[in-house]
C-alpha positions in Angstrom: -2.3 -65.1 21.0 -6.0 -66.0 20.0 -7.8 -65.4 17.2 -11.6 -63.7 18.0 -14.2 -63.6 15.6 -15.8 -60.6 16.2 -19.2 -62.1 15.6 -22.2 -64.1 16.4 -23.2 -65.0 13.0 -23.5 -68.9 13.0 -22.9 -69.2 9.5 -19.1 -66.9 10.3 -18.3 -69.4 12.6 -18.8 -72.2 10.4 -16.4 -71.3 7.8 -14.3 -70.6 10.2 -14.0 -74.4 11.6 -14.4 -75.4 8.0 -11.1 -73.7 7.2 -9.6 -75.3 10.2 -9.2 -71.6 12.7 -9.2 -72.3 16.0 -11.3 -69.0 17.5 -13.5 -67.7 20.1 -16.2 -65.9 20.0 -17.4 -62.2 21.7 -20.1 -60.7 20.0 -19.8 -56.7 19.1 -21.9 -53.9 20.2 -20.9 -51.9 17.2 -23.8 -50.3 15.4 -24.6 -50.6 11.6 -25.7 -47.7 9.9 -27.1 -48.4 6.2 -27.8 -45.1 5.7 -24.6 -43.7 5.7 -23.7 -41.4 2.7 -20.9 -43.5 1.7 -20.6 -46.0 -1.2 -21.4 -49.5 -0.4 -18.2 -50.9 -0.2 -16.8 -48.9 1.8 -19.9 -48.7 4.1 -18.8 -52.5 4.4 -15.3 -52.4 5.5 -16.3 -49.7 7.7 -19.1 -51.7 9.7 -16.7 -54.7 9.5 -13.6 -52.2 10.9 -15.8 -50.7 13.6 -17.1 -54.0 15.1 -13.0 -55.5 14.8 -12.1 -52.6 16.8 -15.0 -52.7 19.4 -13.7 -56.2 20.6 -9.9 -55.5 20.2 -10.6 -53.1 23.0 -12.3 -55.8 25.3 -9.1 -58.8 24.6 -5.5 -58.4 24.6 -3.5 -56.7 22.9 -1.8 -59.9 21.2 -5.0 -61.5 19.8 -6.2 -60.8 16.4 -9.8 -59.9 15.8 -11.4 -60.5 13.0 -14.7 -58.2 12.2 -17.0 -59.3 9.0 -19.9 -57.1 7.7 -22.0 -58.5 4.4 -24.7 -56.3 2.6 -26.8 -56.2 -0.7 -26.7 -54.1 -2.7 -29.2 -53.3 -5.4 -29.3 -50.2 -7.8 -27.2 -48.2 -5.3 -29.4 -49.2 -2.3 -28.1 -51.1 0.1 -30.1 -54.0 2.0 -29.2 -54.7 5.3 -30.9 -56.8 7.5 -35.1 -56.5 7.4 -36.5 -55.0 10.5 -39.9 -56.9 10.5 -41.8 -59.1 7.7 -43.1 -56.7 5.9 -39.4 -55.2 5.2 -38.3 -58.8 4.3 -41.3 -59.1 1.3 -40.4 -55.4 0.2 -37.0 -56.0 -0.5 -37.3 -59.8 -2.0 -39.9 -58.1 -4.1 -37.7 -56.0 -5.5 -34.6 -58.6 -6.0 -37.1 -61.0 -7.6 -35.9 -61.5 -11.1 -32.9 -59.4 -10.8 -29.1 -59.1 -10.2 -27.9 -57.4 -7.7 -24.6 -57.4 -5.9 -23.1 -59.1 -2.2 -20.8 -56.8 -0.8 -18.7 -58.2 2.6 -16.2 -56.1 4.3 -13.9 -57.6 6.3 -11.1 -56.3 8.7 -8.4 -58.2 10.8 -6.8 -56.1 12.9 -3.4 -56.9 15.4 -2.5 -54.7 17.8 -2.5 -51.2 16.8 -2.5 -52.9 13.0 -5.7 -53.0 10.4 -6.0 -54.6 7.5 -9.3 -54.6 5.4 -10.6 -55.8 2.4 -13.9 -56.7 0.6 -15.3 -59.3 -1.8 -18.1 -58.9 -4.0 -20.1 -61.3 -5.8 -23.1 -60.8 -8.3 -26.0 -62.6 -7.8 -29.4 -63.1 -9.7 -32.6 -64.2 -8.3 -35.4 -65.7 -10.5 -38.4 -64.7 -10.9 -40.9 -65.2 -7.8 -44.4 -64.9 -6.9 -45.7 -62.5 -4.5 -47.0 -65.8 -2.7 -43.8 -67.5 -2.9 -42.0 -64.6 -1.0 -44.1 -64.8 1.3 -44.0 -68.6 2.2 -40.3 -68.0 2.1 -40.3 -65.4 4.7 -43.2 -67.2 6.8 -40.0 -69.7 7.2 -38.2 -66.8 9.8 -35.0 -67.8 7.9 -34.6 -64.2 5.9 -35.0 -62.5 9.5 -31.4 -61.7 10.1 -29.8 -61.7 6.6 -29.0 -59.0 4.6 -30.7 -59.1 1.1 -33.8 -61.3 3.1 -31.9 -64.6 2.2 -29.9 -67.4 2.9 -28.0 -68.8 -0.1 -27.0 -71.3 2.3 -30.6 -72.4 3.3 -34.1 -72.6 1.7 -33.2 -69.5 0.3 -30.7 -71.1 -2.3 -34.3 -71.7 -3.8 -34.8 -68.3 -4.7 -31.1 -67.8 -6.4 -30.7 -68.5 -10.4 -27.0 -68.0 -10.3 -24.1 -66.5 -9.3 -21.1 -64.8 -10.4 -17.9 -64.8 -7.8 -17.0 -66.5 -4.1 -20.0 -68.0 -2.8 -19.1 -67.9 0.8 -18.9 -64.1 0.4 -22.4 -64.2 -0.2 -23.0 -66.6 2.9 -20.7 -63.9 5.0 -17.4 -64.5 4.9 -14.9 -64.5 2.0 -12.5 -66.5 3.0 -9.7 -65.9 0.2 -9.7 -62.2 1.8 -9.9 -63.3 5.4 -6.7 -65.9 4.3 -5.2 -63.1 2.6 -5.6 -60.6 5.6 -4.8 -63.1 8.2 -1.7 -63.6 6.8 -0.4 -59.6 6.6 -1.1 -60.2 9.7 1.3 -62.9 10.6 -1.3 -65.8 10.2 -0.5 -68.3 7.8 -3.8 -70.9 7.2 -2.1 -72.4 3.9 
């Protein structure tokens, strides 16, 4: 048995080895889709689900796959990742000064078993400039993070406070993943 992160997100992989998971890695071809008509968190756990059960049909049957999905949510609008710059200043203009909320789903999934969850965690960003969005973004880092940031880079910069697990807001709760991994059979403590 192995555990697969279902992901190529840097910042999953990580927390995993700070937590002490030995994984591997295969990246899923599952496709997000912001604009379902679904609320956000469970537009979460369903991205998270589908990209779990994309890999669990390329590895064996005994691994466990675990699928991670993280999005922003502001107002009922949900912020994925920004397709170009332009997207990246529109939606740090509009969580400049705010609070809005991290939502990640996550899924684990053994055999023909799933088990989800999600984590949320409010977040406020100060008040910013038009001019410092944009040196922020000229940085590339908000390219392929939802919400346009990284509370884990420069972007901690932008952030005032927050309110719940920080590493959900960097991608992966890991109280949730702990407490999935172990309905699974997976103990980590």
């Amino acid at each position: 048995m192995e555990v697969i992160l279902a992901s190529s997100s840097p910042r999953r992989q990580q927390l995993l080895h700070l937590i002490g998971v030995d994984f591997k890695t295969v990246v899923s071809h599952a496709e997000e889709d912001n604009t379902k008509d679904i609320p956000p968190r469970q537009m979460a756990i369903a991205h998270a689900r589908d990209k779990a059960l994309d890999v669990a049909g390329l590895v064996s049957c005994n691994d466990i796959v675990i699928g991670a999905d993280t999005i922003v949510v502001l107002e009922g609008q949900v912020f994925g990742k920004p397709t170009d710059y332009d997207d990246a200043v529109r939606m740090l203009t509009a969580l400049a000064g705010r609070e809005h909320t991290v939502i990640s789903g996550v899924a684990v999934i053994k055999g023909d078993q799933v088990f989800t969850g999600s984590s949320s965690t409010a977040v406020s960003i100060r008040p910013l400039s038009i001019e410092q969005i944009k040196r922020y973004v000229d940085s590339g880092e908000p390219m392929d993070k939802a919400g346009a940031y990284a509370i884990q880079g420069r972007g901690t910069l932008l952030v005032d406070r927050i309110n719940g697990c920080y590493n959900n807001v960097v991608g992966l709760p890991l109280g949730l993943l702990s407490e999935l991994l172990r309905q699974a059979g997976v103990e980590l403590l």
